[in-house]
N, C-alpha and C positions, 0 to 999 in steps of 0.2 A: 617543444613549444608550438612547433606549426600543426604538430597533430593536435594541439588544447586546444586550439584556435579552431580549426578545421569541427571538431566536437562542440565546440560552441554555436560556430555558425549552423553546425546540422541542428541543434536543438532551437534556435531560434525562429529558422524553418521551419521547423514540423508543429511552433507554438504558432506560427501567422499562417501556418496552412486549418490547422484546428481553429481558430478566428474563422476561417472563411469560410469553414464548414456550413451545410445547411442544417443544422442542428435537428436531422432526423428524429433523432431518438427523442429529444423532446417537443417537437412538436403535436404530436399526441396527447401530451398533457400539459403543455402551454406553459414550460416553464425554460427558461434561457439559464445562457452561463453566464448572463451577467446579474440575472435576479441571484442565482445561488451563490456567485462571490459576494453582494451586496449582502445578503443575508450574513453571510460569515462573517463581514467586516459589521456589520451591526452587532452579532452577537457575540463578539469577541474584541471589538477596536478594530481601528487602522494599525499597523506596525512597518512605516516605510522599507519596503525591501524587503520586506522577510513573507515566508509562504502564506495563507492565508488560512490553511488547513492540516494539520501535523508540522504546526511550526516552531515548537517546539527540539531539535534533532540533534545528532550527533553526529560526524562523517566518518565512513571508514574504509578500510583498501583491502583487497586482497584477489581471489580467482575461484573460479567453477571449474569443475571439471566434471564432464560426462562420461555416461560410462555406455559402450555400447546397448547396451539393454534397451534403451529407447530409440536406437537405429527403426526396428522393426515398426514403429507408430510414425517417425517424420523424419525430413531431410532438414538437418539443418546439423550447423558446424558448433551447436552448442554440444553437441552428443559424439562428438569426433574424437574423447580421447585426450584432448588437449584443455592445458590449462588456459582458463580466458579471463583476463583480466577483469576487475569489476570494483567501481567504485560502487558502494551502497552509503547508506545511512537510516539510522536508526532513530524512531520519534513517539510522542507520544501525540495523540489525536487532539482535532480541538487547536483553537486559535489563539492561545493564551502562550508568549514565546514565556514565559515566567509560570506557566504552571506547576502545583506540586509534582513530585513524582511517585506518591502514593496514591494517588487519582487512579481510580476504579476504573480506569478508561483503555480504550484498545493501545497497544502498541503496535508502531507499523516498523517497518523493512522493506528499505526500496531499492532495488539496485539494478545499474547499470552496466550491463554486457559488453565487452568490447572487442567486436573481432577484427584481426589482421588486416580484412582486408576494408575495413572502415565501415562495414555496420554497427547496428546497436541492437540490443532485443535488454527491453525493460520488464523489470519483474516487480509490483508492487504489492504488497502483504500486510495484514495485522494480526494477530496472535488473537481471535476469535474464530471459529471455522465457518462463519456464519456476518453477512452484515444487516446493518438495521433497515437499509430500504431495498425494496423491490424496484421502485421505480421514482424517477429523479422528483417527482412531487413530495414523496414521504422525507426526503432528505431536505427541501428546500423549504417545507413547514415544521421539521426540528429546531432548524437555524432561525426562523424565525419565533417558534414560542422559546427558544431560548437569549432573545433580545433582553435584556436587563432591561427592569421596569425604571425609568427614572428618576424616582422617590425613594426607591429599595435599593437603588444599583443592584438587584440580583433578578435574574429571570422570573417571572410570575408564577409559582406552582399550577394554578388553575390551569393556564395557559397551557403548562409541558402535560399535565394530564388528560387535557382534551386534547393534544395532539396525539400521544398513544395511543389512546383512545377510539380517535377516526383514523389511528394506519397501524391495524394491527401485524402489518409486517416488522413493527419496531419490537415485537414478543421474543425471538429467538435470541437474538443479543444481550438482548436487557435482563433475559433469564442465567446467562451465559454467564456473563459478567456480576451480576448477583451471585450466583454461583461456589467463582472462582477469585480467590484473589492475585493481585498482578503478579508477574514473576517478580523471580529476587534480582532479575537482572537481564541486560537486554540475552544476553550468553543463553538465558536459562528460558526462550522463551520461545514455543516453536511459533510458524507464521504460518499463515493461509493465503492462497490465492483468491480464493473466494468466491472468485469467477470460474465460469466453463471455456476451453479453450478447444480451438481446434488443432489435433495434431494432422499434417497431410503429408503423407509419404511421396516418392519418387514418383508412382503409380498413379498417385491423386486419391488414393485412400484413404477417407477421413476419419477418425477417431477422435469423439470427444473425452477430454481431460480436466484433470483438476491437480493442483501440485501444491506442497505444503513443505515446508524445510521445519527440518525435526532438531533440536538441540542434541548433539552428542555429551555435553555436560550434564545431558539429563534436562526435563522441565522439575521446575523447583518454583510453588508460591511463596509467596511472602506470611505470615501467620495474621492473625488479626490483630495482636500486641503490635510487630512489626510495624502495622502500616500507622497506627498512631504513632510512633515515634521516629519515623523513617524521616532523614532531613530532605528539604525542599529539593536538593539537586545533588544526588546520588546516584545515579542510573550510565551518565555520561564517563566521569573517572572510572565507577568499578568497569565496564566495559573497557576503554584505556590500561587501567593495571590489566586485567586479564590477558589481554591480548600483550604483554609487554611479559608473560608469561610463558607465552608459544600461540600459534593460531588457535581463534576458537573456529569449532567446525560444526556443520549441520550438514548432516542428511541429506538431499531431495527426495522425495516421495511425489509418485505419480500414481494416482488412481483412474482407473479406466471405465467410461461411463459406459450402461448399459441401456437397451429399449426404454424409455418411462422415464429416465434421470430427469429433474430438470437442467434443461439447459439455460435459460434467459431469468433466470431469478436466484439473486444473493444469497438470501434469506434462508433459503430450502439448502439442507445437508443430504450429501446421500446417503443410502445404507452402507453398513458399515462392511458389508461382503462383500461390498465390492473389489473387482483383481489390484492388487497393488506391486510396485516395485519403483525400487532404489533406483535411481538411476544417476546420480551422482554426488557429488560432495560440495559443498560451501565453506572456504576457508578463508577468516577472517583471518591478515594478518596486522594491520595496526588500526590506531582511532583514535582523532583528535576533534576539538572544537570546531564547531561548522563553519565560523567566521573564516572566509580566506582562503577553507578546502576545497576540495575536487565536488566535493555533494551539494556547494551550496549552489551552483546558480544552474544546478541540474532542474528539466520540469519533468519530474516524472508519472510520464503519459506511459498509460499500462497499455496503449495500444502500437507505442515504436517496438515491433517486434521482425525481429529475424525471419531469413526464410522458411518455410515450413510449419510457422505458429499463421493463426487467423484467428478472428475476435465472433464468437457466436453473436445473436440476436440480442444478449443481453441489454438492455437500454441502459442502465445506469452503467453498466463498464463502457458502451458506446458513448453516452452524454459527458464521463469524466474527462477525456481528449478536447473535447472544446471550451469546461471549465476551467481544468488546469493549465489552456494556452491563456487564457483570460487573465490569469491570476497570475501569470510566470511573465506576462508582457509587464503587469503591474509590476513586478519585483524589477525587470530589466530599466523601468520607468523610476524607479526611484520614488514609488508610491505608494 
């Protein structure tokens, strides 16, 4: 209980240190974490308490374990060998806690590292390998052309077309997701980091990274019969049976950036030659509703990271840390 406690208070912290932030990364194009929660809570309602963005979720428990092979890119005790506890949870994007869940939309994976000696290293994820903005304007004029018209209660088509439109960084996702349809299940669905990450060794040798956890059940979509008749809230149970099953496990996968990658932009995937390796395992072993778990009153900021991880230039992975303390003081608020 004193350790829940202790885990509470450090995340409460790290949301009024992100508050106090100078919002570097948006200030270049003039947009705050308080316009981009307001936008959310316009295009989706208010929901007292609950997240504002993949609020939708499910909570679950289980451990990472590393495996030496990533020793040689950074110092850090996720790669030690040892299992490390981890609360995650699993969600669908979008501000709707009552969304379908045959919705064409990313699913995320977000979990929470916990080491011995009372750090944390956050990993947040969705199951496209690519996101829709570059930079926190293109995100905070989706939220707004998707404000429901008042007359319509539904977003303005015009509206979401000229917003495409003027940021064609929204092209690789929306092609992605057109594409593909959602997995049959959170089990069956790999995730992406989606960001570039710094690995730094003992030495201070930097290597840029990108890591994605791969479904060992395999990825498996759903058909297009399927998702016309898939019911409103299936995603959460089958994950719960499965896991009451045996652990589900995924992969990690670390790809190693080269000369030219980009590093500061979502949007952009790399080539696919690039060097890869496994470096350890993700084992989900239960999963229950989020009301009352370990995931709900988590704020997960993909920038509380462990020693040896550091956050490249990217703006929108820097600007997420001061929206999601915004949005996570709101939930602690009862708002």
């Amino acid at each position: 209980m004193r350790q829940q406690r202790g885990h509470a208070l450090k995340r409460l912290l790290i949301a009024l240190l992100a508050l106090s932030m100078p919002l570097a990364a948006a200030q270049g194009d003039e947009v705050t974490a308080d316009q981009v929660v307001t936008a959310l809570e316009g295009a989706y309602g208010v929901h007292p308490g609950e997240r504002r963005h993949h609020t939708k979720g499910t909570c679950a428990l289980g451990a990472l374990v590393g495996s030496s092979e990533a020793a040689a890119y950074l110092r850090s005790a996720l790669f030690a060998g040892d299992a490390v506890p981890v609360v995650a949870r699993f969600s669908l994007a979008g501000g709707d806690p009552h969304a379908p869940d045959a919705e064409k939309s990313p699913r995320g994976m977000a979990l929470e590292c916990r080491f011995r000696h009372g750090s944390l290293q956050h990993m947040t994820m969705i199951n496209t390998p690519m996101f829709f903005a570059a930079v926190p304007r293109t995100f905070l004029d989706k939220m707004l052309a998707l404000t429901p018209d008042p007359t319509t209660g539904k977003p303005d088509p015009e509206a979401l077309k000229a917003s495409a439109a003027s940021h064609p960084d929204h092209r690789g996702q929306a092609t992605f997701l057109a594409d593909h349809n959602p997995p049959r299940s959170y089990a069956h669905a790999a995730s992406y980091g989606i960001h570039t990450f710094k690995f730094i060794t003992r030495d201070n040798t930097t290597t840029f990274v990108r890591w994605r956890f791969v479904p060992q059940d395999g990825e498996q979509p759903r058909s297009d019969a399927e998702l016309t008749c898939m019911p409103t809230n299936v995603l959460e149970q089958a994950l719960i049976t499965r896991t009451r099953q045996g652990p589900v496990r995924w992969d990690m996968r670390l790809t190693i950036g080269e000369a030219g990658d980009p590093e500061d932009d979502p949007t952009l995937v790399w080539p696919r030659d690039r060097k890869e390796l496994t470096v350890g395992t993700l084992m989900i072993s239960s999963a229950m509703a989020q009301e009352g778990a370990g995931c709900e009153q988590i704020n997960d900021d993909p920038l509380v990271m462990g020693e040896g991880i550091a956050p490249t230039n990217d703006p929108v992975l820097l600007f997420r840390s001061p929206s999601y303390g915004l949005s996570f003081t709101k939930r602690l608020q009862g708002l």
